[in-house]
C-alpha positions as CSV (number, residue, x, y, z in Angstrom):
1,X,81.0,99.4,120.2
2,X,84.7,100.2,118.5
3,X,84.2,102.8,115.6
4,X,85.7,102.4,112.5
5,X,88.4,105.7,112.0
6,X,88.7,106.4,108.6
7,X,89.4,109.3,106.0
8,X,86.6,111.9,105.1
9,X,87.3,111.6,102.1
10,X,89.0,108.9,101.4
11,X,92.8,109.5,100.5
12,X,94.1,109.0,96.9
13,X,97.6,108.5,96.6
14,X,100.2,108.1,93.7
15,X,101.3,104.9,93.2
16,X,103.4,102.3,91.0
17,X,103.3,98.4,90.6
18,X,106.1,96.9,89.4
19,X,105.6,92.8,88.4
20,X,106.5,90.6,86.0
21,X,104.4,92.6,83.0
22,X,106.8,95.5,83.9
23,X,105.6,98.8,85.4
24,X,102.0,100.0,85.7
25,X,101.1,103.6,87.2
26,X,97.7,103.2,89.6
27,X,95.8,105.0,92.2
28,X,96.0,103.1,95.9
29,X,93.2,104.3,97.4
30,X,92.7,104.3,101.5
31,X,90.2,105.3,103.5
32,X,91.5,104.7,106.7
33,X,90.5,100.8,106.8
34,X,90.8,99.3,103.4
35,X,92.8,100.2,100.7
36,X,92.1,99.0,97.2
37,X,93.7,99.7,93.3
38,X,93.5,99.0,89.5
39,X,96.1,97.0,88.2
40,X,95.3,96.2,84.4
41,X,92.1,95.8,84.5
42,X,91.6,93.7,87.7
43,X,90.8,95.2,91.3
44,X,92.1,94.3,94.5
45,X,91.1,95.4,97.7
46,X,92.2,94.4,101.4
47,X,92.6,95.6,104.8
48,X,95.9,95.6,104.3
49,X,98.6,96.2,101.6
50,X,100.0,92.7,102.1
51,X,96.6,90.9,101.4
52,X,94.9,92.8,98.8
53,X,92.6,90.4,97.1
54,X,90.8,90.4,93.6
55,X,87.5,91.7,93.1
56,X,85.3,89.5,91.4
57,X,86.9,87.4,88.1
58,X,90.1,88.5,86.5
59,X,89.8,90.7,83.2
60,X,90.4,87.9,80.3
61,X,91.7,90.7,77.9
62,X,94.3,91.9,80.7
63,X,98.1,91.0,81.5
64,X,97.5,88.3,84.0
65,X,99.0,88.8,87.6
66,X,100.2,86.4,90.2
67,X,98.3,86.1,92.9
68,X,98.4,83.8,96.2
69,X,95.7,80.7,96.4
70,X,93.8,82.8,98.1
71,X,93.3,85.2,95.4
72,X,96.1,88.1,96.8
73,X,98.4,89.9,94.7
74,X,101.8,88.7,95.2
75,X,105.0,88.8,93.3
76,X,105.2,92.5,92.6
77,X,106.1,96.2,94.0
78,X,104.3,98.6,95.3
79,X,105.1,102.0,95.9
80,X,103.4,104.6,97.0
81,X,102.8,108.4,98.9
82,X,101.1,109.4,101.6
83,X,100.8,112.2,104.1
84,X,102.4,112.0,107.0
85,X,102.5,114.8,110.0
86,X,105.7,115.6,111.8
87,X,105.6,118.0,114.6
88,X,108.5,120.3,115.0
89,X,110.1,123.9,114.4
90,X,107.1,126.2,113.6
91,X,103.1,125.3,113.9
92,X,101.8,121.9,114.3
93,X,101.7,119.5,112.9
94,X,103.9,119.9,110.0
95,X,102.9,118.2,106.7
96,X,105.6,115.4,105.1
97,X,105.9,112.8,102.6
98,X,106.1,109.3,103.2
99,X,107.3,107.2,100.2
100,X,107.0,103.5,100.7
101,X,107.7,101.1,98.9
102,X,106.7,97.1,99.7
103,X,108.2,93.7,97.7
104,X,105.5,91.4,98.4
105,X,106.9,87.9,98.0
106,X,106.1,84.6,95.5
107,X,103.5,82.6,96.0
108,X,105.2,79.1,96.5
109,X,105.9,78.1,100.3
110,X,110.0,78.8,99.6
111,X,109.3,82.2,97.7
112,X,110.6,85.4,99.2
113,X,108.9,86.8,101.9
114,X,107.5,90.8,101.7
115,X,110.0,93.9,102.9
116,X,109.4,97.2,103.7
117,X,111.2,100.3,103.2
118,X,110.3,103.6,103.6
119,X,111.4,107.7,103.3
120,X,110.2,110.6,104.9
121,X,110.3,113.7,102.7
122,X,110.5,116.9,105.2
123,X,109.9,120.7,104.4
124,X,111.0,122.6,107.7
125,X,112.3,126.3,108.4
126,X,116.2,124.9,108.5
127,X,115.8,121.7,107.2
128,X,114.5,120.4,104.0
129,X,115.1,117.3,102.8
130,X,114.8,113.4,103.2
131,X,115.1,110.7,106.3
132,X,115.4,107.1,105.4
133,X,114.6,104.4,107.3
134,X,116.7,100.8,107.5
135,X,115.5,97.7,106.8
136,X,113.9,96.1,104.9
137,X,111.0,95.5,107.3
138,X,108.2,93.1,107.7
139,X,105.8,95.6,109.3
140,X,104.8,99.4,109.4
141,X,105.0,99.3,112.7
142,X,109.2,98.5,113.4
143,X,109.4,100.7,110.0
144,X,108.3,104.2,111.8
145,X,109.6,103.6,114.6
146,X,113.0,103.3,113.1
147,X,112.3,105.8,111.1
148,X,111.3,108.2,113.9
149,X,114.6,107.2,115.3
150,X,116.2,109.1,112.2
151,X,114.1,112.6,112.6
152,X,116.3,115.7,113.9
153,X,116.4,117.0,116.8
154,X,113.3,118.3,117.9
155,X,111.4,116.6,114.7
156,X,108.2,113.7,115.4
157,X,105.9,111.7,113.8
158,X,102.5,113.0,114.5
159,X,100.6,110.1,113.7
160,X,99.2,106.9,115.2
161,X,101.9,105.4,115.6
162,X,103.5,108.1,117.9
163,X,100.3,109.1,120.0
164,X,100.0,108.4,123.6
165,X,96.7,106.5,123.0
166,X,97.5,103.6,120.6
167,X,98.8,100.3,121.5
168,X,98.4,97.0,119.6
169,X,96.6,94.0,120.7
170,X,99.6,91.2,122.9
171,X,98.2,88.8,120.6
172,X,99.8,90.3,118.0
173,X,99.4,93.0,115.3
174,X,99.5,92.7,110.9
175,X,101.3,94.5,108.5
176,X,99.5,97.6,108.6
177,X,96.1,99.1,110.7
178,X,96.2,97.0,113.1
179,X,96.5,99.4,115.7
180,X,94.3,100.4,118.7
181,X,92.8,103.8,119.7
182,X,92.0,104.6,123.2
183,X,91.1,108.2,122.3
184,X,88.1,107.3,124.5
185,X,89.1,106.0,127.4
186,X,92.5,108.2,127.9
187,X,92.8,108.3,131.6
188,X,92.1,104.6,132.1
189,X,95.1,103.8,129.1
190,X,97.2,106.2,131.0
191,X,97.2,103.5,133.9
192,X,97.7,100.7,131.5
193,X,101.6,98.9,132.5
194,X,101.2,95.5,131.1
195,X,99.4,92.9,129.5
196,X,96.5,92.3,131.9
197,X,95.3,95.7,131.9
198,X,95.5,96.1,128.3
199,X,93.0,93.4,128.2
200,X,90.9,94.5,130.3
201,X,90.7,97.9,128.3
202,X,90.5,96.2,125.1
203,X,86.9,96.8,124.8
204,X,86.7,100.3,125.6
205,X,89.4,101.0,122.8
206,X,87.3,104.0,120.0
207,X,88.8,101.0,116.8
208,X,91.6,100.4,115.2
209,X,93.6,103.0,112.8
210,X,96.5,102.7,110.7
211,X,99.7,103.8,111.7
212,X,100.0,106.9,109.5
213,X,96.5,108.0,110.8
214,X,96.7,111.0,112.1
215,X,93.2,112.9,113.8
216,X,92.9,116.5,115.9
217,X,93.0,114.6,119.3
218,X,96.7,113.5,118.6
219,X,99.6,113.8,121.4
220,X,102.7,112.7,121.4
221,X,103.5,109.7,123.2
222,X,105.8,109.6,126.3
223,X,108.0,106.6,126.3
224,X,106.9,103.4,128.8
225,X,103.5,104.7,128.1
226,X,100.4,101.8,128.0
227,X,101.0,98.1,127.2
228,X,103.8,99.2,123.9
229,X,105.8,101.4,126.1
């Protein structure tokens, strides 16, 4: 059976939430599968940053916050840091910054919908400083990968989202962890070329890991590689 690939311990990174009440400094904490923060009181928790849910009945004495019919925070900011390896000049992987911030959109059917955007902060031997990405973006996913598109010469993301054994599911993928390993199985994803193998791998993939993931089997993808390319 898929493992679950998660931080040892889990990861606890600065972050801000900006709503209607005005601005509130949290924690976000992620361990690799769920993330979860404070916000006045109340906790949410989720799979992903787009769906964090309360936890249990709101505080009564707290700033109330608007949150979906399904309980999810919505109608607020959140911004946040977290590691994120490069490979590059010097030993790798190289440690960076990523600073993201998310607008996750009203509640009513016509509200606005969520964007991404997201910075890489870099430290190398002749090059310190920070790479932006466009947008806004809906997903992680189409966020690093423009992202990586930014890097200098000779500069990669050495995370899931760059490794030559991820790929997401043709049914689709979320906002954020989402993504297959096939640390595994990696001479059978080597052979993947389309849809119909990556189904018939699917079941042999080690779980799913989020695309900033980063663990000591990591190599950097070569392009047309699996069902992605």
């Amino acid at each position: 059976m898929p493992s679950e690939l998660r931080y040892e311990p889990p990861l606890r990174l600065p972050a801000v939430v900006t709503d209607r009440w005005g601005r509130a400094d949290t924690v976000l904490v992620n361990d690799g599968q769920t993330f979860s923060l404070l916000l006045r009181g109340n906790r949410y928790e989720g799979d992903s940053l787009d769906s964090l849910e309360l936890v249990g009945r709101l505080d009564e004495d707290a700033l109330p916050p608007d949150l979906t019919r399904l309980d999810e925070l919505c109608s607020c900011t959140i911004e946040w840091r977290t590691p994120l390896q490069v490979t590059g000049p010097g030993p790798d992987p190289r440690p960076g910054v990523l600073h993201a911030r998310l607008v996750l959109g009203d509640a009513n059917p016509d509200g606005s919908l969520d964007a991404l955007h997201v910075t890489l902060e870099l430290d190398l031997p002749d090059d310190a400083g920070t790479v932006t990405s466009g947008g806004p973006w809906e997903d992680m996913e189409d966020a690093l990968l423009d992202l990586q598109r930014q890097l200098p010469p000779g500069v990669a993301l050495a995370a899931c989202i760059a490794c030559a054994f991820s790929d997401y599911s043709p049914a689709g993928s979320g906002f954020i962890g989402s993504m297959a390993c096939f640390r595994d199985a990696k001479d059978a994803y080597r052979a993947v070329t389309g849809k119909a193998d990556i189904f018939r791998l699917w079941d042999r993939r080690t779980g799913f890991a989020q695309e900033t993931f980063h663990c000591a089997e990591f190599e950097s993808r070569r392009p047309g590689t699996g069902y992605r390319g």
